[in-house]
C-alpha positions as CSV (number, residue, x, y, z in Angstrom):
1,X,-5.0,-25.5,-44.3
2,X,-8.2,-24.0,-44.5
3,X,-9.8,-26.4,-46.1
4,X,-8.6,-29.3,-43.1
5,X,-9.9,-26.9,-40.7
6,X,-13.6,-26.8,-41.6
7,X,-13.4,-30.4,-42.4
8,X,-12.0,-31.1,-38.9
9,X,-14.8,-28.5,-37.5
10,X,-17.1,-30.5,-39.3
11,X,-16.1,-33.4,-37.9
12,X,-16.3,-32.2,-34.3
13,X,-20.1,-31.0,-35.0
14,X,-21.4,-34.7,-36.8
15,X,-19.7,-36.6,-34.0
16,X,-20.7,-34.6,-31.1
17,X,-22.9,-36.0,-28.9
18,X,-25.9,-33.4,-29.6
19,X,-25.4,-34.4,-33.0
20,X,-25.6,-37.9,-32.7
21,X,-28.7,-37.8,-30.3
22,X,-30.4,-36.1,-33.1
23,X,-29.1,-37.6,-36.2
24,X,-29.1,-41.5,-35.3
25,X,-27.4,-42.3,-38.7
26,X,-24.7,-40.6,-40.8
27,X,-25.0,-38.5,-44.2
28,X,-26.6,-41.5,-46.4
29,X,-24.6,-42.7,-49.5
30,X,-25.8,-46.0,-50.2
31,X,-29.4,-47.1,-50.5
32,X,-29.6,-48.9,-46.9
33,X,-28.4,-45.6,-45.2
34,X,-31.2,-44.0,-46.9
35,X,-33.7,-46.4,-45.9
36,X,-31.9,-45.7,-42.1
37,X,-32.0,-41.8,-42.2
38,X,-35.7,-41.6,-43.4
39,X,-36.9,-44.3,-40.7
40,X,-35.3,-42.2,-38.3
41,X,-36.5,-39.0,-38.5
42,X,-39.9,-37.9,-37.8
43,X,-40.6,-35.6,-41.2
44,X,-38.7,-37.7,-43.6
45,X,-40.2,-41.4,-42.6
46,X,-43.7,-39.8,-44.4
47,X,-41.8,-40.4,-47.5
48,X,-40.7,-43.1,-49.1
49,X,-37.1,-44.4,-49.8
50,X,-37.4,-44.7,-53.7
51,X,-39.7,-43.8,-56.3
52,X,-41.4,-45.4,-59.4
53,X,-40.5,-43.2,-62.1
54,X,-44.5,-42.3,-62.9
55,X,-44.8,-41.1,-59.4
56,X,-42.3,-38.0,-60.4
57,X,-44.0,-37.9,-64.1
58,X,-46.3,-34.6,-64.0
59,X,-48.3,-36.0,-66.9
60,X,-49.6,-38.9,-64.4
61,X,-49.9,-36.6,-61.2
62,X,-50.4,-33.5,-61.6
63,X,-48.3,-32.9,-58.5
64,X,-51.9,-32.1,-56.9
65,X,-52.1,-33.4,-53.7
66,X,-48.5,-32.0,-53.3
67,X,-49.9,-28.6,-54.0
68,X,-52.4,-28.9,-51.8
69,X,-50.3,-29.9,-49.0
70,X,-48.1,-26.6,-49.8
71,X,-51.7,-24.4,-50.2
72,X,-52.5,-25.9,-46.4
73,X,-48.9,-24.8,-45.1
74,X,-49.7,-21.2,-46.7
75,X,-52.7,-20.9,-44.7
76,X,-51.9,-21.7,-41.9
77,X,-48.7,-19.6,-41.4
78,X,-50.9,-16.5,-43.0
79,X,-54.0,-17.7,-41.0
80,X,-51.5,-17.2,-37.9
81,X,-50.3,-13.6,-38.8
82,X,-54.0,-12.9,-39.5
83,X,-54.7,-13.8,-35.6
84,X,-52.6,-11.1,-34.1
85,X,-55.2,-8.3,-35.9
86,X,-58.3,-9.6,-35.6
87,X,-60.6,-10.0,-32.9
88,X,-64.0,-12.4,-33.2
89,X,-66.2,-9.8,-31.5
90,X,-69.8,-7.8,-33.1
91,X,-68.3,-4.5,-32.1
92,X,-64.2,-5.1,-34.3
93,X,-64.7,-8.0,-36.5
94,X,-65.2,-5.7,-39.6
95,X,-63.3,-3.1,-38.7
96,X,-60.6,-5.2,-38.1
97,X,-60.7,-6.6,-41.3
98,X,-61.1,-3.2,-43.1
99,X,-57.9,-2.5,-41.1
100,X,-56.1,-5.3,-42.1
101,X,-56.6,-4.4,-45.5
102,X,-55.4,-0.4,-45.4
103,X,-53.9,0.3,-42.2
104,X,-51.3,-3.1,-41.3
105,X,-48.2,-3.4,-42.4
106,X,-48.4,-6.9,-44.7
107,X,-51.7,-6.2,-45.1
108,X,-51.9,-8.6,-48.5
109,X,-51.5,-11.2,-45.9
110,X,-55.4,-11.5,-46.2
111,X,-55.5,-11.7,-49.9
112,X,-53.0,-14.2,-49.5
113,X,-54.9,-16.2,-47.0
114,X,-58.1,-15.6,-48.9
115,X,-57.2,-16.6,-52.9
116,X,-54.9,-19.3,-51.0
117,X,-58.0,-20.9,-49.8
118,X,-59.8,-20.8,-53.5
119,X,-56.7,-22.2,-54.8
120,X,-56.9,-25.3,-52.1
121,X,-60.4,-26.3,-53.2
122,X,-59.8,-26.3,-56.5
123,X,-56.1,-28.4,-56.0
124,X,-58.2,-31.0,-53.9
125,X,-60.8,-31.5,-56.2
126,X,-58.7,-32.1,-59.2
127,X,-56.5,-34.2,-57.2
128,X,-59.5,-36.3,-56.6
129,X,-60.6,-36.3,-60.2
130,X,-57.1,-37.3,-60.8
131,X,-57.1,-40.3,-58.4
132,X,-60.9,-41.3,-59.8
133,X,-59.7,-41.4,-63.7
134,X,-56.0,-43.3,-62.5
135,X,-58.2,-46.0,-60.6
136,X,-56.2,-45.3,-57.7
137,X,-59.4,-46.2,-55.5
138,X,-59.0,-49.7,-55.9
139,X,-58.0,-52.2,-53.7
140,X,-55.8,-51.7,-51.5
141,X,-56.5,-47.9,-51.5
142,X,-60.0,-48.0,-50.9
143,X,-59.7,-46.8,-47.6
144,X,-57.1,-43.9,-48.3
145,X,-59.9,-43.0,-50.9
146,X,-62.5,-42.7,-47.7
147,X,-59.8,-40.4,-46.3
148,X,-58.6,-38.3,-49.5
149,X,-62.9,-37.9,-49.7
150,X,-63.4,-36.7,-46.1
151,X,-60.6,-34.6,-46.3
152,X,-62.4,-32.6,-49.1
153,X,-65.4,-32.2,-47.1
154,X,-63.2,-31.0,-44.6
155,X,-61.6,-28.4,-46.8
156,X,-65.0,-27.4,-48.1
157,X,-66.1,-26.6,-44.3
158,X,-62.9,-24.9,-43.7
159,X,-63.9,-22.7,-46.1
160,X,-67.4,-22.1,-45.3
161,X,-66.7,-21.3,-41.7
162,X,-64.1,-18.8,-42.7
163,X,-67.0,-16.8,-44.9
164,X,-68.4,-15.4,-41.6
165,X,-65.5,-13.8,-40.1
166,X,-65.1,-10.1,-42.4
167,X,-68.4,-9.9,-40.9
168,X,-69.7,-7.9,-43.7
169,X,-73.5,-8.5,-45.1
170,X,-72.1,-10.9,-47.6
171,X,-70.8,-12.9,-44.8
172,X,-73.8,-12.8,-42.6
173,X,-76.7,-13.6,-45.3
174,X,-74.3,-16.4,-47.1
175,X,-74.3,-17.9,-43.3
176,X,-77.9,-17.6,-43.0
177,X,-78.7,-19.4,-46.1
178,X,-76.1,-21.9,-45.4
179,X,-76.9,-22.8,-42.1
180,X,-80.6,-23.1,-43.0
181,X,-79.8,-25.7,-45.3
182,X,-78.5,-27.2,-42.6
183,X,-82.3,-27.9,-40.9
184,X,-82.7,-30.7,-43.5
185,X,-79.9,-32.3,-42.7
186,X,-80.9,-36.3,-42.4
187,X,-81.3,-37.0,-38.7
188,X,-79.6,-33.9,-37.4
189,X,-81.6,-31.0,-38.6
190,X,-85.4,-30.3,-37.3
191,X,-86.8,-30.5,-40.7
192,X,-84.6,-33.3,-42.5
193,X,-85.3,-37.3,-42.4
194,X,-85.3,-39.0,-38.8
195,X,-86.1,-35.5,-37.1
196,X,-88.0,-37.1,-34.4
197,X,-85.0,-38.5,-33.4
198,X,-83.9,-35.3,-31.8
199,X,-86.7,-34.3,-29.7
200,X,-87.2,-35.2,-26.4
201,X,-90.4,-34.9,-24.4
202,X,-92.6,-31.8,-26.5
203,X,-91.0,-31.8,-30.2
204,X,-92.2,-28.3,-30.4
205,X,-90.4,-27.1,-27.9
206,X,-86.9,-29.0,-28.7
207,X,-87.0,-28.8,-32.3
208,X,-85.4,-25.7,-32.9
209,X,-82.8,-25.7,-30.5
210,X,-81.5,-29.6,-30.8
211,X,-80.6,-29.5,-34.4
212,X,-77.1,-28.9,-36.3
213,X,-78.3,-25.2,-37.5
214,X,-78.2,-24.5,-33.5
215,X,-75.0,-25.8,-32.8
216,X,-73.5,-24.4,-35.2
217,X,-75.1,-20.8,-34.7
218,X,-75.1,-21.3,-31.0
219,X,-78.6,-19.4,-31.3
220,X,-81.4,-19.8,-33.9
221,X,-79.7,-16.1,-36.0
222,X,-76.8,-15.5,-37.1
223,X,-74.9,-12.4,-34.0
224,X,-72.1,-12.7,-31.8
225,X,-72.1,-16.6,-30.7
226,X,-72.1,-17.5,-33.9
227,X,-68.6,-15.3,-35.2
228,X,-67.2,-16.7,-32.1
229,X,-67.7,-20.2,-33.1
230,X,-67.2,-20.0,-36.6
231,X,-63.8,-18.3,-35.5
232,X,-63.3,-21.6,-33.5
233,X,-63.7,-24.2,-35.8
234,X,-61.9,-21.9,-38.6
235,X,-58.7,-21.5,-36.7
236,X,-58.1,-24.6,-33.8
237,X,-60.8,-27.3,-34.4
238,X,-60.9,-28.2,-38.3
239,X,-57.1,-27.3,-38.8
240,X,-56.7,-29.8,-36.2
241,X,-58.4,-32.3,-37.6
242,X,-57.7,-31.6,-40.9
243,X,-53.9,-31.9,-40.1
244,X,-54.0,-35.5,-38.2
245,X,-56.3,-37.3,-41.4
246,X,-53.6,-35.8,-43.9
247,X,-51.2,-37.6,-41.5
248,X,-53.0,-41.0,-42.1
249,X,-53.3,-40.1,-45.4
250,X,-49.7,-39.8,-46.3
251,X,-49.0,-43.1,-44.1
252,X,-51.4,-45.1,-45.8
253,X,-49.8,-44.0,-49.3
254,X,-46.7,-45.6,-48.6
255,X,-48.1,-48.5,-46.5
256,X,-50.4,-49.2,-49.7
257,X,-47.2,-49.5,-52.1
258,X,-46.6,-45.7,-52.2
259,X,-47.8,-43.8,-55.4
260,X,-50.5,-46.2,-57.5
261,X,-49.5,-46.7,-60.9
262,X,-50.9,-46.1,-64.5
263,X,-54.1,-48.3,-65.5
């Protein structure tokens, strides 16, 4: 009796009309129903219907660009809790993170977020190497290749803008040196190739504050405008982008034949 009650409560629930509106296909047991249910839904159509049985080998994979994916999820949720303690400002930014450390409750949430982050360079670049030594660049991946490479680059900034923010003098002199490296930078910094490109009128007036090293400092030193935009682009602006080129990257992985197979 029991047992036809919860099946008949089932039933109610998969045939209600809230149900329905949000599951446009039933539970899949053939292969066409779960072609149906992943097309449908808006997390599952990322993946594809069936598998070669070398994309589930970890010998061939290394299940790396899976755990980077998983590393990216981490920080973000722990680079959310992080938000509600610290404040991007001269006068709290280290104090903040001293307090994060000894004082808040959770306060490995940093160390989370910080060896998270070493452990997401390190997953992208051997899933690169992996993808390099597999020949997965070839045709027709070529372009997911751009991606998967920009994405790194990505990952490496993410990093490098989130040096700045414990504020400590670490932080600040590893940003100065940085960011100076940034002056030679072809066509955007004031001493790199094509610098004339920048100025505009007297170069010696524009020079030094028209290049990348300015933007980015949002002075010529390293003090308060810079924290603030470093905190920027560490927290809405490369997350952002970062999160809508792993979208093309997964959709071009299964629009390229899915998982590319041994050499």
């Amino acid at each position: 009796m029991a047992d036809n009650e919860r099946k008949s409560l089932g039933s109610r629930i998969t045939g209600s009309m809230v149900w329905t509106s949000i599951f446009r296909t039933p539970f899949p047991t053939t292969r066409s129903e779960r072609l149906k249910s992943i097309l449908n839904n808006v997390f599952l159509h990322l993946h594809p219907a069936k598998l070669s049985r070398h994309a589930v080998k970890l010998k061939y994979t290394w299940c790396m660009g899976g755990l980077s994916f998983y590393l990216f999820i981490v920080l973000t949720i722990s680079g959310i809790l992080l938000m509600f303690y610290y404040r991007p400002t001269v006068e709290y930014a280290y104090t903040d993170i001293v307090d994060l450390s000894e004082q808040v409750p959770m306060g490995i949430m940093r160390e989370i977020h910080r060896w998270t982050a070493h452990m997401m360079v390190i997953t992208v670049l051997l899933h690169m190497f992996r993808v390099f030594m597999t020949g997965s660049y070839k045709p027709p991946r070529e372009f997911n290749w751009v991606v998967g490479v920009l994405l790194l680059t990505l990952t490496l900034f993410l990093s490098f803008t989130g040096y700045l923010l414990p504020w400590d003098q670490l932080a600040i002199w590893a940003i100065t040196v940085g960011t100076n490296m940034a002056r030679a930078t072809p066509f955007l910094g004031h001493e790199g190739p094509g610098a004339a490109l920048l100025a505009i009128g007297d170069i010696n007036l524009v020079t030094m504050s028209s290049d990348v090293r300015f933007a980015l400092l949002g002075g010529r030193f390293v003090g308060e405008s810079a924290l603030l935009r470093f905190y920027v682009l560490h927290c809405v602006a490369l997350p952002f982008i970062i999160m809508i080129m792993m979208s093309v990257h997964f959709w071009r992985i299964r629009r390229d034949g899915n998982i590319s197979g041994p050499l």
